[in-house]
N, C-alpha and C positions, 0 to 999 in steps of 0.2 A: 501438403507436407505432413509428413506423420513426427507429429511431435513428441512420440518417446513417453507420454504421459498415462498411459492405461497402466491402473493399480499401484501406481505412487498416490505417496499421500501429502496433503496442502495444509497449511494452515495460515487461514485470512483473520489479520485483527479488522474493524471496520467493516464486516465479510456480509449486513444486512443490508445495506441500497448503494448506489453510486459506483464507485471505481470499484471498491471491493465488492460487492455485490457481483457486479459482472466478471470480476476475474473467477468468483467460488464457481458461477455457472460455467463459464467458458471450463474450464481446470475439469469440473464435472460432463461436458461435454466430450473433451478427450480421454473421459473414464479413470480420471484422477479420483480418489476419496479426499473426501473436504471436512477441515472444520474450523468454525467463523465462533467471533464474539463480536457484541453489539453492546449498547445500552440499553437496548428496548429489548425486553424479552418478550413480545408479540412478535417482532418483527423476525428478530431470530425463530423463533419457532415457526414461522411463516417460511423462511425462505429456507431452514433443514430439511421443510416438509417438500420445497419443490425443486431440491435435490438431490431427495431420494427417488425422488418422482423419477428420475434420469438414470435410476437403476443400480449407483454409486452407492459407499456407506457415506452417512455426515451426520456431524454432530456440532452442538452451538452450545453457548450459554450466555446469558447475560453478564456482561461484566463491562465495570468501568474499567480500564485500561491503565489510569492515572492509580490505580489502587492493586500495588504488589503484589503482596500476597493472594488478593484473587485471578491477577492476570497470570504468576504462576501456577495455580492450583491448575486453570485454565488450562494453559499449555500442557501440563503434565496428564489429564482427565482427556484430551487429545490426542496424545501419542498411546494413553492405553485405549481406546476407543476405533484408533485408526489402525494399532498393531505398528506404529513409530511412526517419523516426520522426513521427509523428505525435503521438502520445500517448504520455508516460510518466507510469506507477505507483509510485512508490515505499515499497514495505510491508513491510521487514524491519525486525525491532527485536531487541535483544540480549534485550528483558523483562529486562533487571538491574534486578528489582523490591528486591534487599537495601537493608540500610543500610551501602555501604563506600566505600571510596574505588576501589575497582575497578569497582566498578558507573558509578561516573562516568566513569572511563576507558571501559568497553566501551559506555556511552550514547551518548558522546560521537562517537567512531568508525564506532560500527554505526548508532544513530537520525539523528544527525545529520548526520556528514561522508558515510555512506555518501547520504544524501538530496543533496544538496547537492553531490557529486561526480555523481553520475548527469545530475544536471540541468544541472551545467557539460558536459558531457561529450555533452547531446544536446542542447543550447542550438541549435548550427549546424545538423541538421537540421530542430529545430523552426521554427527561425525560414524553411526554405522549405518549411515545409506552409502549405496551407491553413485547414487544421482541426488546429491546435497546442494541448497544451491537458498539465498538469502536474497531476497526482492525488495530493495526500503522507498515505499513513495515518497519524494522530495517535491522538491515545484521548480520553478523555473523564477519565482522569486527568493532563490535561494543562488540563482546567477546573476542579478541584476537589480539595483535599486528600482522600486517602482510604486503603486500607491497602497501598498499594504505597508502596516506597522511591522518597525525593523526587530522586534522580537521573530516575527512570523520568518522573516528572510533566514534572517541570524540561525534559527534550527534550524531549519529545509539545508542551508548552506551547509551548519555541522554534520547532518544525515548524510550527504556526499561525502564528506571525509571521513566518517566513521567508516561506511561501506567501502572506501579505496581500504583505509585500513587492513578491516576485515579481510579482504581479498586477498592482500600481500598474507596475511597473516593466516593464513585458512589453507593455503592454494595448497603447501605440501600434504594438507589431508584431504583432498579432494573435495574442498566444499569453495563454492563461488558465492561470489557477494557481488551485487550490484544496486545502481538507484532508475527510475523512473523518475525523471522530471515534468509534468503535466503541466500546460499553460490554462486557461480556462474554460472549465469543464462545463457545463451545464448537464442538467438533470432534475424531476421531478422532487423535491423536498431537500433538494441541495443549496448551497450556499446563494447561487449565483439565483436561483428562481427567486430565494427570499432578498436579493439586493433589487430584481427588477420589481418586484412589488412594490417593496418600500424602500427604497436610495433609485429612483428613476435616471437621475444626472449621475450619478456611480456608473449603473448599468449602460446609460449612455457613452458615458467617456471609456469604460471598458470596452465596450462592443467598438468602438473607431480606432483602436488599437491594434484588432484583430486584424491581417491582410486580408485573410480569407471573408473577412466579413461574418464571421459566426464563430462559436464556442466549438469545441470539439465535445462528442459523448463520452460516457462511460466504456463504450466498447471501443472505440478507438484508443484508448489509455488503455484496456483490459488487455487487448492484444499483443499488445508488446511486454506488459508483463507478465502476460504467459510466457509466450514468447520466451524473455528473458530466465525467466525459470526452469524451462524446462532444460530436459537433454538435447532438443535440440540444439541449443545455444550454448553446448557443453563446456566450449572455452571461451567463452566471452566470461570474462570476469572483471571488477574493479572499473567499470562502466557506471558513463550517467547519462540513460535514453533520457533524450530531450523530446517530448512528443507536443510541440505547440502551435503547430499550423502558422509558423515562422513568426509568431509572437516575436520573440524577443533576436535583438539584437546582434548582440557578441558572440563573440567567435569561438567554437571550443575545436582547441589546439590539440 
């Protein structure tokens, strides 16, 4: 399937390993131009370099996300760099899965306002694409109580509602909103590697949760939020892909 994607342009928060990592390639594989922020400016420069390698324009910077003014600057160093925004991704989350009152604080900033800052902030490009369209990574403990700290759910849950929001609110100028729900993801220097290291009975009681018996990848999650971004998926709007290899439970009506 030709998904519409050659010569638009992307923009990944969280865009150097993991979910967003594989979306910036994948997006660059169907000859989208990309461009990602990290906190690690190695890694960022590491991974613009391999894809440009794919023939694409991309551009990165290091930025913390939780910090305005730079995720602004960001964004806007972005759209003049890609020639405007088409599609934005938004996938960094603090994971303050504790039970504190800082967990709320760092939720609130990083899941939330960094969401929701991005999207004010490429609002004016989107609105003169053609093919506009707003991707917010949520979880799937954002549908259902479970052994993450209820700060962590609490955002994930709000980024669903934002995004229906958005949708209704978007749709007469042609820009779609939608979430991606991901159940538990594994990957190299990801969350879930450093629980089976160190919380071995964590990583235990997570993994017997699983039906499928195993995590889902990065490119499993990657796909569907292409997927969901692109033109192909031009009327799907005000959606919440659930991608959990029947993780969880309940019903979405």
């Amino acid at each position: 399937m030709d998904l519409g994607l050659k010569g638009l342009r992307a923009i990944v928060t969280g865009g150097s390993k993991g979910i967003g990592r594989r979306c910036a390639e994948l997006f660059a594989a169907e000859g989208a131009h990309i461009a990602l922020c990290a906190r690690d400016a190695a890694e960022v420069e590491a991974t613009v370099a391999a894809l440009q390698a794919q023939g694409v324009t991309a551009f990165g910077k290091p930025v913390d996300v939780a910090d305005k003014s730079a995720l602004e600057a960001w964004v806007a160093a972005s759209a003049a760099a890609l020639g405007g925004i088409d599609m934005v991704v938004a996938n960094v989350s603090a994971l303050a899965v504790d039970d504190s009152e800082e967990a709320w604080h760092r939720g609130f900033e990083t899941d939330l306002m960094h969401t929701i800052r991005t999207v004010n902030a490429a609002l004016p490009h989107l609105e003169a694409s053609k093919s506009a369209s707003i991707t917010i990574i949520a979880s799937v403990s954002g549908r259902e109580i479970d052994f993450t700290g209820p700060a962590y759910g609490a955002f994930k849950a709000a980024l669903v509602h934002y995004a229906q929001g958005l949708a209704h609110r978007l749709a007469g100028k042609g820009i779609r909103a939608n979430t991606v729900s991901p159940g538990n993801t594994y990957f190299a220097g990801g969350i879930w590697q450093w629980i089976e290291q160190n919380n071995a009975a964590l990583f235990t009681e997570a993994m017997a949760l699983n039906p499928t018996g195993r995590m889902a990848t990065p490119e499993e999650i990657a796909r569907g939020v292409v997927f969901l971004a692109s033109p192909a998926s031009s009327f799907t709007t005000g959606t919440n892909l659930v991608i959990d290899g029947a993780l969880t439970r309940g019903v979405q009506l």
